[in-house]
C-alpha positions as a Python dict, from the first residue, in 0.01 Angstrom:
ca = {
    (1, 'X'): (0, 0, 0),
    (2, 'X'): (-72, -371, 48),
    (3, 'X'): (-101, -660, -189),
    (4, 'X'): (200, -774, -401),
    (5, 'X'): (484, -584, -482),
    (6, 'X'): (378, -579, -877),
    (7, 'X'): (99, -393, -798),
    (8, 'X'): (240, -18, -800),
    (9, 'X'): (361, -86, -1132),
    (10, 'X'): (-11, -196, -1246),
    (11, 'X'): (-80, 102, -1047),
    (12, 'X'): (78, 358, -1238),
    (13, 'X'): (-21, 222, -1568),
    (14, 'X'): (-417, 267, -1521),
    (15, 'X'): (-281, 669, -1385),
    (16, 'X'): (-28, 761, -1628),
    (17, 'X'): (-22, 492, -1913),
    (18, 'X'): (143, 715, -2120),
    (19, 'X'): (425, 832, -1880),
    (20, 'X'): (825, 668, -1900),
    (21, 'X'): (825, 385, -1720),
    (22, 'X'): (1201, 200, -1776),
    (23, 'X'): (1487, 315, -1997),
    (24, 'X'): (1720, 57, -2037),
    (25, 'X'): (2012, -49, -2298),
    (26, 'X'): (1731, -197, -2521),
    (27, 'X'): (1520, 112, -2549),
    (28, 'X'): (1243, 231, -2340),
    (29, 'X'): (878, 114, -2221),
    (30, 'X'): (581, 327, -2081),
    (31, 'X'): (417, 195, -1822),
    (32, 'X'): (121, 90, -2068),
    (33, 'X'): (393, -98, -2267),
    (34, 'X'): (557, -234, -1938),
    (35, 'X'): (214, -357, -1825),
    (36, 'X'): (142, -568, -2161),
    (37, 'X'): (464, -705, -2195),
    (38, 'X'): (458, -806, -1809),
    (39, 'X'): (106, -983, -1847),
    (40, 'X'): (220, -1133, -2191),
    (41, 'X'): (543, -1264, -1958),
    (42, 'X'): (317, -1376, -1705),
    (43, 'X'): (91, -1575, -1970),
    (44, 'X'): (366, -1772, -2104),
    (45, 'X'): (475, -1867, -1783),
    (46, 'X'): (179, -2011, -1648),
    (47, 'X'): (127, -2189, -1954),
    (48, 'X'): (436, -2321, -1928),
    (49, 'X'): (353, -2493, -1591),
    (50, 'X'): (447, -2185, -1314),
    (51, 'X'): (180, -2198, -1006),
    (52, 'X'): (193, -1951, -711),
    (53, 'X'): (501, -2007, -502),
    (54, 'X'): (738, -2139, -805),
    (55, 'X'): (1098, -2009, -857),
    (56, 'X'): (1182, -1863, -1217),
    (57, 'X'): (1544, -1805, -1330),
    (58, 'X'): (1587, -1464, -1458),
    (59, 'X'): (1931, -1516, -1664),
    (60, 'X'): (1910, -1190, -1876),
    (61, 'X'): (2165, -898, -1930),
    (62, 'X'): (2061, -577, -1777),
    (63, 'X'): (1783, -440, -1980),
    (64, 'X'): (1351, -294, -1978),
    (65, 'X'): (1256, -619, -2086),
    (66, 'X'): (1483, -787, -1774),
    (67, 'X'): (1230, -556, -1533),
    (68, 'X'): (915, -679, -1734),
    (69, 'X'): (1039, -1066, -1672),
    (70, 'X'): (1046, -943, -1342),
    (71, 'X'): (697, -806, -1317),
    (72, 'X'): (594, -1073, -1549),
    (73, 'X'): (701, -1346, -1291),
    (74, 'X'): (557, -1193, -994),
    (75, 'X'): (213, -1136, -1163),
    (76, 'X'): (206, -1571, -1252),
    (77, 'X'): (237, -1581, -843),
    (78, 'X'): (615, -1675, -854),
    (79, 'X'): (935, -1556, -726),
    (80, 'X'): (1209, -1507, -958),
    (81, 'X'): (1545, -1564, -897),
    (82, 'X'): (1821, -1327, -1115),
    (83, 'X'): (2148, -1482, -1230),
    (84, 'X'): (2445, -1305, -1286),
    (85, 'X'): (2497, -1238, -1706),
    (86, 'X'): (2851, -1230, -1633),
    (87, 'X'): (2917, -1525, -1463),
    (88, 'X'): (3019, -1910, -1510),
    (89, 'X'): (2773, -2176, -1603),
    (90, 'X'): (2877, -2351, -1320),
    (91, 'X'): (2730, -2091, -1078),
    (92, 'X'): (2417, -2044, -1279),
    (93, 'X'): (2348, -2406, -1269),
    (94, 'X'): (2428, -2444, -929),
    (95, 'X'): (2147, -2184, -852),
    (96, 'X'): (1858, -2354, -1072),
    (97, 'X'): (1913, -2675, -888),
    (98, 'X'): (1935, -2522, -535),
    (99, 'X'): (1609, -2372, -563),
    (100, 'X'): (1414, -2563, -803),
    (101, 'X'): (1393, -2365, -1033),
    (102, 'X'): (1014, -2421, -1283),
    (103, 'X'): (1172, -2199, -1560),
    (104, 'X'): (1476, -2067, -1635),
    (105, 'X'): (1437, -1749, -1886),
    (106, 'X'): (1719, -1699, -2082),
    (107, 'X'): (1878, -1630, -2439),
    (108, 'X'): (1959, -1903, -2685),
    (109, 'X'): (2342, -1888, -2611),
    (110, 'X'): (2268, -1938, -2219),
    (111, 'X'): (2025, -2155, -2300),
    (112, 'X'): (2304, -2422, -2498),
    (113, 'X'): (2523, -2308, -2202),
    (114, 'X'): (2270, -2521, -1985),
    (115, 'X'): (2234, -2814, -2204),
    (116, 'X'): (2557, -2893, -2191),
    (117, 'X'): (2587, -2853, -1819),
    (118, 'X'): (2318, -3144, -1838),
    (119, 'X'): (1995, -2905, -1744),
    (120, 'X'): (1872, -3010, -2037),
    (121, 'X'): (1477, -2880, -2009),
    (122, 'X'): (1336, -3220, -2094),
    (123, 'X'): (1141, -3332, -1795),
    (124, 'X'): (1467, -3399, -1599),
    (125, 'X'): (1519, -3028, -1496),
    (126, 'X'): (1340, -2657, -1532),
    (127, 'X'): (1190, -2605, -1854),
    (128, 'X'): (1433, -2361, -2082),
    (129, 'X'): (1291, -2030, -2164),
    (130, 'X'): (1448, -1849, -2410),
    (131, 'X'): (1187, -1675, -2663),
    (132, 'X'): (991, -1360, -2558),
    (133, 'X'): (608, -1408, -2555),
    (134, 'X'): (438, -1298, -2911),
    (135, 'X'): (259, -987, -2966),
    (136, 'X'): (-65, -1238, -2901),
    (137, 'X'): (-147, -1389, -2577),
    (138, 'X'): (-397, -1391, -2371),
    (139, 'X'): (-371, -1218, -2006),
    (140, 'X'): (-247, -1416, -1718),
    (141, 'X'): (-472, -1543, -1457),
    (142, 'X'): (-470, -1324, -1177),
    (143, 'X'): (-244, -1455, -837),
    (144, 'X'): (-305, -1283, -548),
    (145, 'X'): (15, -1218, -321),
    (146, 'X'): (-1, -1189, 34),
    (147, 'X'): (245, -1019, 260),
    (148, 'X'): (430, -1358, 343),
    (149, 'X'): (426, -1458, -19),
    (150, 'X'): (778, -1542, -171),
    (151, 'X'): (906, -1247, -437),
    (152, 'X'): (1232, -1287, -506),
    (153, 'X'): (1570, -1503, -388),
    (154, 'X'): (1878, -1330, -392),
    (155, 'X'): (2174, -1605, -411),
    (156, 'X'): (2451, -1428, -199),
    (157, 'X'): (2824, -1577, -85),
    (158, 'X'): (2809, -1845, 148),
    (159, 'X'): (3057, -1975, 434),
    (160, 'X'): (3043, -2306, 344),
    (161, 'X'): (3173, -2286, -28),
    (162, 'X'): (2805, -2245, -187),
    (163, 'X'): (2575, -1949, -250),
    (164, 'X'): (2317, -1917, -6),
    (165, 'X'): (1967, -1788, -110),
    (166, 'X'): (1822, -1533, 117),
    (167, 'X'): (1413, -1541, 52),
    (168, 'X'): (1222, -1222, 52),
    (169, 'X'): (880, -1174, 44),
    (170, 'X'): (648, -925, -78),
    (171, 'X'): (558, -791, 262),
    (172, 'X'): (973, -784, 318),
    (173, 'X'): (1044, -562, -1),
    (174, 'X'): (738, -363, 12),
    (175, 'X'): (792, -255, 404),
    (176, 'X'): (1140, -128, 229),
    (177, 'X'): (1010, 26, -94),
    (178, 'X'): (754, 209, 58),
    (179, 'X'): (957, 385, 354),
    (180, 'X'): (1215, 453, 72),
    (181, 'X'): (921, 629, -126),
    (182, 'X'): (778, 836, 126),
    (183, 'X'): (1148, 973, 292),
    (184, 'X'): (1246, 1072, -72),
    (185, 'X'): (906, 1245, -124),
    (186, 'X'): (925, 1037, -456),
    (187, 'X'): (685, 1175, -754),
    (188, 'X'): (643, 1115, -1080),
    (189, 'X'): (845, 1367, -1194),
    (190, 'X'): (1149, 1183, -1062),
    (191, 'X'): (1413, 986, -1220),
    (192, 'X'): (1560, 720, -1111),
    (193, 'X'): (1911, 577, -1158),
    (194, 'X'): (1950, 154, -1105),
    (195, 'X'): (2309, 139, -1106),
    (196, 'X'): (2333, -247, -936),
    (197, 'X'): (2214, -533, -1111),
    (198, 'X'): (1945, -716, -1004),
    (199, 'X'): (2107, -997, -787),
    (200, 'X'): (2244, -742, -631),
    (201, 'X'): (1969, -576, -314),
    (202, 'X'): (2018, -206, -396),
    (203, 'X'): (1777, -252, -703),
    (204, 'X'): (1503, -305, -543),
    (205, 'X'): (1477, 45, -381),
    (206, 'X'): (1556, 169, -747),
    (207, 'X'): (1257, 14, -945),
    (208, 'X'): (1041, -43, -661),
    (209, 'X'): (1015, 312, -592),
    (210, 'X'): (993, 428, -907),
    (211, 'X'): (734, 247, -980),
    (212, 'X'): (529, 332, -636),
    (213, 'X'): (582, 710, -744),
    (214, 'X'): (460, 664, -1091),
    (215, 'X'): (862, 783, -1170),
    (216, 'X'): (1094, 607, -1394),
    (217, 'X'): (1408, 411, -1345),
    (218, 'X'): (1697, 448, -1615),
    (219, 'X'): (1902, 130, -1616),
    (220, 'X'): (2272, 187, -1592),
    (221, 'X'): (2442, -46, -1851),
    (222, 'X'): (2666, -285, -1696),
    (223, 'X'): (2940, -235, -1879),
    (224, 'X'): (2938, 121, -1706),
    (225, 'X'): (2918, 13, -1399),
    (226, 'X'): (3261, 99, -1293),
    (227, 'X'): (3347, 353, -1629),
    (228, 'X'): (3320, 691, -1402),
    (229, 'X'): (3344, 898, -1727),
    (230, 'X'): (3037, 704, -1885),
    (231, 'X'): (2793, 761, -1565),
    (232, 'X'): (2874, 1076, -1511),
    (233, 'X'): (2755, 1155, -1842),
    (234, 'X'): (2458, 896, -1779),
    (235, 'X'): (2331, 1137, -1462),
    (236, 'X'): (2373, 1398, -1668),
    (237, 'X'): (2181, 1277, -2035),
    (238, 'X'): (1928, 1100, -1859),
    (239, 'X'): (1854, 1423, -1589),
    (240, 'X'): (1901, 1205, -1285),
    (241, 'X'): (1678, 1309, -978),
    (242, 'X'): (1805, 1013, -738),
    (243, 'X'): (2122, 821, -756),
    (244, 'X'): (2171, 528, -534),
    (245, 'X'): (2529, 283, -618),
    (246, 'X'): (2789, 197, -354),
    (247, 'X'): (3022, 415, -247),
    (248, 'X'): (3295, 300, -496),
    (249, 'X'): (3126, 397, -810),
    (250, 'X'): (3039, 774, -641),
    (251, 'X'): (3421, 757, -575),
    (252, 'X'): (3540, 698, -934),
    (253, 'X'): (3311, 943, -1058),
    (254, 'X'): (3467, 1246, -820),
    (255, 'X'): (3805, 1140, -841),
    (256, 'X'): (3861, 1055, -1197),
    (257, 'X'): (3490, 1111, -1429),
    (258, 'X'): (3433, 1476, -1344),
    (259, 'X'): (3188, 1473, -1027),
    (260, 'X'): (3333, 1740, -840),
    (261, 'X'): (3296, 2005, -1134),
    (262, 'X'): (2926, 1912, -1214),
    (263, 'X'): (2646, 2085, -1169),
    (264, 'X'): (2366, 1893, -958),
    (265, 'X'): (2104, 2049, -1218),
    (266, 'X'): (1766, 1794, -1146),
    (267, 'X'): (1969, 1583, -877),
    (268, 'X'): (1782, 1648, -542),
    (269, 'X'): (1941, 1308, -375),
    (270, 'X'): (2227, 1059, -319),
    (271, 'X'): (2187, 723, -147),
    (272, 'X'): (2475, 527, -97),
    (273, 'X'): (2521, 179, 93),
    (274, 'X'): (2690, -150, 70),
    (275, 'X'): (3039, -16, 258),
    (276, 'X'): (3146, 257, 426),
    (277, 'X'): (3229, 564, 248),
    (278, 'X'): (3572, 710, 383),
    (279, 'X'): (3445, 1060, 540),
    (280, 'X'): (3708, 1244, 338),
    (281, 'X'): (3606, 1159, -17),
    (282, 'X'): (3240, 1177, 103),
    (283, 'X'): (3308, 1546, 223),
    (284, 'X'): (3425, 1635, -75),
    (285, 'X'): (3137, 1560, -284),
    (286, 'X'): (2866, 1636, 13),
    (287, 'X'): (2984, 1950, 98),
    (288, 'X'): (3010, 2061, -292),
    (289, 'X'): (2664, 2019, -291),
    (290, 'X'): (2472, 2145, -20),
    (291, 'X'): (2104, 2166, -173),
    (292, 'X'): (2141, 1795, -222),
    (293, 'X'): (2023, 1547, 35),
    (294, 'X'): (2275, 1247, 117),
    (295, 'X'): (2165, 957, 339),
    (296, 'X'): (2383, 635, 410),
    (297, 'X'): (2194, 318, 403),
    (298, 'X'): (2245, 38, 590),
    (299, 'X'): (2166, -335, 605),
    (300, 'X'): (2244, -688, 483),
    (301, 'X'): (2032, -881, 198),
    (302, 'X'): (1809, -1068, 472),
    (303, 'X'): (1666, -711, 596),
    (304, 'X'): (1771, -462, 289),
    (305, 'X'): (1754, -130, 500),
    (306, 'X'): (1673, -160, 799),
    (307, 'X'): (1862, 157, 900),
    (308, 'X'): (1991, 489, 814),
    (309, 'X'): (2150, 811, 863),
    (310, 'X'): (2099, 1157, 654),
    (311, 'X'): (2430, 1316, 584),
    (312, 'X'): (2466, 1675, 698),
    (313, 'X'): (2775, 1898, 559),
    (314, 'X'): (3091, 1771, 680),
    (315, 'X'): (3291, 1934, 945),
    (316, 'X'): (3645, 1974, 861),
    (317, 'X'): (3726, 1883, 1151),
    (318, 'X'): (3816, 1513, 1295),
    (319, 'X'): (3463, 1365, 1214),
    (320, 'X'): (3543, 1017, 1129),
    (321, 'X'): (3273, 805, 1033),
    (322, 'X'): (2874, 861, 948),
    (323, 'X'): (2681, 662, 1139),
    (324, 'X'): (2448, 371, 1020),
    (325, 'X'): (2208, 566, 1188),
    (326, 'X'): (1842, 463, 1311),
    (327, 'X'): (1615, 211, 1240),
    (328, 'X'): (1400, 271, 911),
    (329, 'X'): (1113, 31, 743),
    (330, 'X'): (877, -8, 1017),
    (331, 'X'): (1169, -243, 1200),
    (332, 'X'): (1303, -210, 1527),
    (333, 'X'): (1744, -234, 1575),
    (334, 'X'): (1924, -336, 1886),
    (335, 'X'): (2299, -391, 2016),
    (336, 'X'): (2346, -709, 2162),
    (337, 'X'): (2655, -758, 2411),
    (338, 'X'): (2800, -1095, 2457),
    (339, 'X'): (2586, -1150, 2725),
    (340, 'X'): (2304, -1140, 2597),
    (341, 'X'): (2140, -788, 2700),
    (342, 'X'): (2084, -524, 2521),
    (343, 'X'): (2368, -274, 2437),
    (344, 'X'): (2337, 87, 2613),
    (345, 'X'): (2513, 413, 2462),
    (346, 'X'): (2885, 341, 2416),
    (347, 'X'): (2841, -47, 2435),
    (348, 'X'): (2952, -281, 2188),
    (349, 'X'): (2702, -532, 2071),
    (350, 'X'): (2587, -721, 1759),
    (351, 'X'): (2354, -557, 1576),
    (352, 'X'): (1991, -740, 1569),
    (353, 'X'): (1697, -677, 1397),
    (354, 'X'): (1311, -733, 1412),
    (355, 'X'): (1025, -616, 1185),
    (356, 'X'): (876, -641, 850),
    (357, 'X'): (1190, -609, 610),
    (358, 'X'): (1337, -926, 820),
    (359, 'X'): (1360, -1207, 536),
    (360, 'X'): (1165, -1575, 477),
    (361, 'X'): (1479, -1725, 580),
    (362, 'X'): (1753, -1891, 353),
    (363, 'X'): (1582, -2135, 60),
    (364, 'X'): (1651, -2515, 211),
    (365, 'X'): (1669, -2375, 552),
    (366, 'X'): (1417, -2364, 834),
    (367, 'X'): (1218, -2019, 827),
    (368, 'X'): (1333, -1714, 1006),
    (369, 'X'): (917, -1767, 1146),
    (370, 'X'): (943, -1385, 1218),
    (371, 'X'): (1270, -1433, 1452),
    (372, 'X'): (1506, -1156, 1495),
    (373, 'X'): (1796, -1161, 1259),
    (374, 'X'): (2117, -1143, 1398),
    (375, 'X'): (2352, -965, 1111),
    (376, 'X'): (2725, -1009, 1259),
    (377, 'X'): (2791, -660, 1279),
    (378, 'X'): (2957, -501, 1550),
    (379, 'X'): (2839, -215, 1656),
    (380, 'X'): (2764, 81, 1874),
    (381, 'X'): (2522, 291, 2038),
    (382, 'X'): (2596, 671, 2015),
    (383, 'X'): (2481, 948, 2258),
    (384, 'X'): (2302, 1038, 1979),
    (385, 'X'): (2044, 775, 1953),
    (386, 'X'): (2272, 629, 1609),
    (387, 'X'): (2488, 359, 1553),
    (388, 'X'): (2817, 315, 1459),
    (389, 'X'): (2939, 47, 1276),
    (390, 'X'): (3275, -154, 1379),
    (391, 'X'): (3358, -430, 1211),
    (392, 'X'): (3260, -814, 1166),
    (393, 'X'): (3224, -1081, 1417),
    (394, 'X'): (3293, -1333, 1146),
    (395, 'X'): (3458, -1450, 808),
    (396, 'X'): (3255, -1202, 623),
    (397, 'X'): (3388, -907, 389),
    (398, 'X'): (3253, -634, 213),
    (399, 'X'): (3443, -560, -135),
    (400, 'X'): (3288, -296, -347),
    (401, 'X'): (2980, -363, -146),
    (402, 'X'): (2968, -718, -230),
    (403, 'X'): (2904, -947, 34),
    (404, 'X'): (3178, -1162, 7),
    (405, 'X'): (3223, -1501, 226),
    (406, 'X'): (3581, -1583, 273),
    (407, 'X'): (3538, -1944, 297),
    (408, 'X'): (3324, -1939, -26),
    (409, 'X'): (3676, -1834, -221),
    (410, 'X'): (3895, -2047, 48),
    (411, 'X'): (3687, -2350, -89),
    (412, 'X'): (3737, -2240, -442),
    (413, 'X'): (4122, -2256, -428),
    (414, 'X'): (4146, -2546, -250),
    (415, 'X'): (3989, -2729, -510),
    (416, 'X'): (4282, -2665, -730),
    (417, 'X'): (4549, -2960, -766),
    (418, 'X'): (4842, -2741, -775),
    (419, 'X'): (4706, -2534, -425),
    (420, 'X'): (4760, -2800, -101),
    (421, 'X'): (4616, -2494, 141),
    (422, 'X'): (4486, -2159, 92),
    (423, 'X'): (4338, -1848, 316),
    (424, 'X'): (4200, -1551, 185),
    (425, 'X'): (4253, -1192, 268),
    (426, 'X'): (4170, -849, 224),
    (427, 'X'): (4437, -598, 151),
    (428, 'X'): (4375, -206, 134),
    (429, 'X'): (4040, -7, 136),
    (430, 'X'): (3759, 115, -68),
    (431, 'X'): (3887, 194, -438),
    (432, 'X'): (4238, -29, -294),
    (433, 'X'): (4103, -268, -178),
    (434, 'X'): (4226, -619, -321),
    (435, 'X'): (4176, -976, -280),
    (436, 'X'): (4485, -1175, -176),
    (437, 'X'): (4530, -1595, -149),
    (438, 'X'): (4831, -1705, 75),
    (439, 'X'): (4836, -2036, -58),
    (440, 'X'): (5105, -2379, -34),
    (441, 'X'): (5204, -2551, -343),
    (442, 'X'): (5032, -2902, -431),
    (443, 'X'): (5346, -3021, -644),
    (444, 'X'): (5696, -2905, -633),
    (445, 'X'): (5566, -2647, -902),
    (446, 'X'): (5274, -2367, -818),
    (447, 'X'): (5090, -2264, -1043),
    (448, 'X'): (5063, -1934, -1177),
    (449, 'X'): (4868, -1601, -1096),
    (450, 'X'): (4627, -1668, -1405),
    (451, 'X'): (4585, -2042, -1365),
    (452, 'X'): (4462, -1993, -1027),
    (453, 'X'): (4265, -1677, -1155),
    (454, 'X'): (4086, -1909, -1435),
    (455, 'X'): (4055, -2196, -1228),
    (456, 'X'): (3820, -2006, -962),
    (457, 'X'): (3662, -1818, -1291),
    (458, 'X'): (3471, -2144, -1347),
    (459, 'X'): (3274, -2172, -1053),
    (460, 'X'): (3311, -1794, -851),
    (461, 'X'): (3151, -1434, -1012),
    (462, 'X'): (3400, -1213, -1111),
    (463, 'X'): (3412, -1010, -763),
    (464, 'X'): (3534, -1307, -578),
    (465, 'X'): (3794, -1377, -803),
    (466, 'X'): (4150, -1341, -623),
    (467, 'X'): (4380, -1034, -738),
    (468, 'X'): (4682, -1181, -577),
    (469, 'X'): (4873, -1488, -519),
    (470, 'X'): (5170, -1525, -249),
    (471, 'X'): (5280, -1875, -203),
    (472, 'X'): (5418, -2010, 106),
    (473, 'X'): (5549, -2263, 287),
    (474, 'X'): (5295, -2333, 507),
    (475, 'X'): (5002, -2134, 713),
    (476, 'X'): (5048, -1973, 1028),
    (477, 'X'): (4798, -2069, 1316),
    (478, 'X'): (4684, -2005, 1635),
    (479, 'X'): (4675, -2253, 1958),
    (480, 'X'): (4311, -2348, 1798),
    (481, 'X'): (4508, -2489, 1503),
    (482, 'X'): (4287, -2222, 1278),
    (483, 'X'): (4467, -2000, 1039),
    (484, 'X'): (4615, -1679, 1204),
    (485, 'X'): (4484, -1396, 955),
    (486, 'X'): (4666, -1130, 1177),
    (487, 'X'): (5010, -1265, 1133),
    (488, 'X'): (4957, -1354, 768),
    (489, 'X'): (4832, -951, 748),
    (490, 'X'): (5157, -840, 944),
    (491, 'X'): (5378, -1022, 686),
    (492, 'X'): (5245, -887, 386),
}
């Protein structure tokens, strides 16, 4: 399919108007119902001032009519931009002014929220959004996308204490949606679950697809996100055909919602990605259900996928790790050694990539003008033709497959009167894992585990938010004069 990556949706209302489009915690649309309220969206915005290329806010729980704003932007030839519900003013007013934003669509509360951050919506800043179109209104003049067009900006943790917005264009998430589409064999029978939230880049295969297949996509409410009781009941009521979440939520719901004794009934696959799923809590669900096809995804927010590996029944043996697998999307994946040539099988390299899912490039930042994107990983080339993921060349974490810079918290805490220095680290893994600041006093008193906790509250989303504090005299560091994570590890 080519054109813009509203289209399937518009798509699958002239073939099945009639059919579920999006169930959500506010109730459900069709996709005739989806497709008026998106054009009505789309109206409003352009008569608000939007043109082709703009950047709308999308600051909205989790709901049908959040994926209709979504359409609705994309159809006024924008890109939207979705805000975390859940997280500080501070954060969501950083974001509007980093990218411009034309609009910001939001509820009344938010909307206050902003005003007294100073975006006040009165010619000195986006213009506030925050009632839904009326049952009127005309249809919205038709923006064609093309391929390099901007869709969406995902704001993701940055090294240098800010967010960092990673552009992607239609071309970038349609490459993705429709690979996803055809290797599921997607209809419009299917079902599928969205358990991330929309900032978050496992969505996109959720709805996208959906839509492309005519299917529908049930919205997991957030505040089930991590209740394993509550979505294993949700795959079950809603008759679930393909789940996709990070590995943690699949986790909780085997070890402590009931997984392991359910039925697949409808379920036909399970996509995980974000981190790596420990091979012996993965057997256990895999192997419990054979007829059911698992695949691991792989890839960060400036490519989505770009590979991936389908999970055959676990051997009991000492099988340690599923690959990442093999390049998916139409791109092409390569190890790249530290001198610059090309990893062969059983080499360590960085993993590159090149091809259509590769992003715009970061927004205030010189285009990735169709370069290869270098993601950090460490990797390695199997025998098999798949790779094997090692580690990080850099600052970088993964927590609950959140993307987490560690400089982004470092800068955070260091910000605080009462903290002099501060270095962040992980402790434990998966379901364990925990955020820990090794930080020197300020004053001859620290301050305490919920100060600090509070303090980066105001400015960091909650997964970035430290679990622990240890407070010490002073940082260890190497002969660079950096801070020496390995011994602060070994004494912990």
């Amino acid at each position: 399919m080519t054109g813009g990556l509203h289209e399937p949706a518009i798509a699958a209302a002239r073939r099945f108007p009639d059919r579920l489009a999006v169930a959500g915690p506010d109730g459900r649309l069709t996709y005739r119902q989806l497709d008026v309220l998106a054009d009505r969206i789309a109206a409003t915005l352009q008569a608000r001032g939007v043109r082709r290329g703009d950047r709308v806010i999308l600051w909205l729980d989790k709901s049908a009519r959040l994926v209709a704003a979504m359409q609705g932007v994309l159809r006024a030839g924008a890109g939207y931009v979705p805000v975390d519900p859940l997280g500080p003013v501070d954060r969501a007013a950083t974001v509007i002014t980093d990218c411009a934003a034309a609009v910001v669509l939001t509820t009344p509360a938010r909307a206050e929220a902003l005003r007294a951050h100073g975006l006040a919506g009165d010619g000195r800043g986006p213009v506030l959004l925050e009632e839904w179109p009326e049952e009127t209104g005309g249809r919205p003049e038709p923006v064609p996308a093309g391929p390099d067009d901007l869709a969406y900006i995902l704001y993701t943790s940055g090294s240098t204490g800010t967010p960092k917005g990673v552009c992607l264009s239609h071309g970038n998430a349609l490459a993705f949606v429709e690979w996803a589409a055809a290797e599921l064999g997607a209809g419009p029978a299917d079902r599928f679950a969205n358990h991330a939230p929309p900032q978050f880049d496992l969505s996109v295969l959720d709805i996208y697809a959906a839509f492309r297949a005519g299917a529908s996509v049930h919205l997991v409410p957030h505040e089930h996100s991590y209740a394993p009781e509550k979505l294993v009941a949700f795959l079950r009521e809603e008759r679930i055909t393909v789940w996709y979440s990070v590995p943690s939520a699949l986790q909780l719901m085997t070890r402590d919602g009931g997984l392991r004794d359910l039925e697949p009934g409808p379920l036909r696959a399970v996509l995980y990605a974000g981190e790596p799923y420990p091979v012996r809590q993965l057997r256990e669900l895999r192997n419990r259900w054979p007829q059911v096809r698992f695949l691991n995804l792989y890839g960060p927010t400036e490519t989505n996928v770009c590979t991936f590996q389908e999970v055959p029944v676990l051997p009991d043996d000492d099988y340690d790790q599923v690959p990442i697998g093999r390049a998916c999307s139409g791109d092409r994946v390569w190890a790249e050694r530290d001198d610059g040539r090309e990893a062969g099988v059983g080499e360590e390299g960085e993993l590159v990539v090149a091809g259509p899912t590769v992003m715009l490039g970061y927004w205030g930042h010189p285009p990735q003008a169709g370069r290869p994107y270098r993601t950090g990983d460490r990797v390695v080339l199997g025998a098999d033709g798949a790779y094997r993921f090692l580690g990080r060349r850099d600052g970088m974490v993964k927590l609950r497959g959140h993307r987490i810079e560690i400089g982004e918290i470092e800068a955070a805490l260091h910000a605080h009167p009462g903290i002099a220095e501060a270095a962040v680290t992980v402790e434990g893994e998966g379901l364990a894992a925990r955020l820990v600041a090794w930080a020197v006093p300020g004053g001859a008193q620290a301050p305490d585990l919920l100060d600090v906790k509070r303090h980066c509250a105001a400015s960091l989303p909650r997964y970035m938010i430290v679990d622990v504090v240890r407070w010490v005299s002073e940082l260890p560091r190497n002969q660079n004069g950096k801070v020496d994570r390995k011994r602060l590890l070994a004494t912990g």
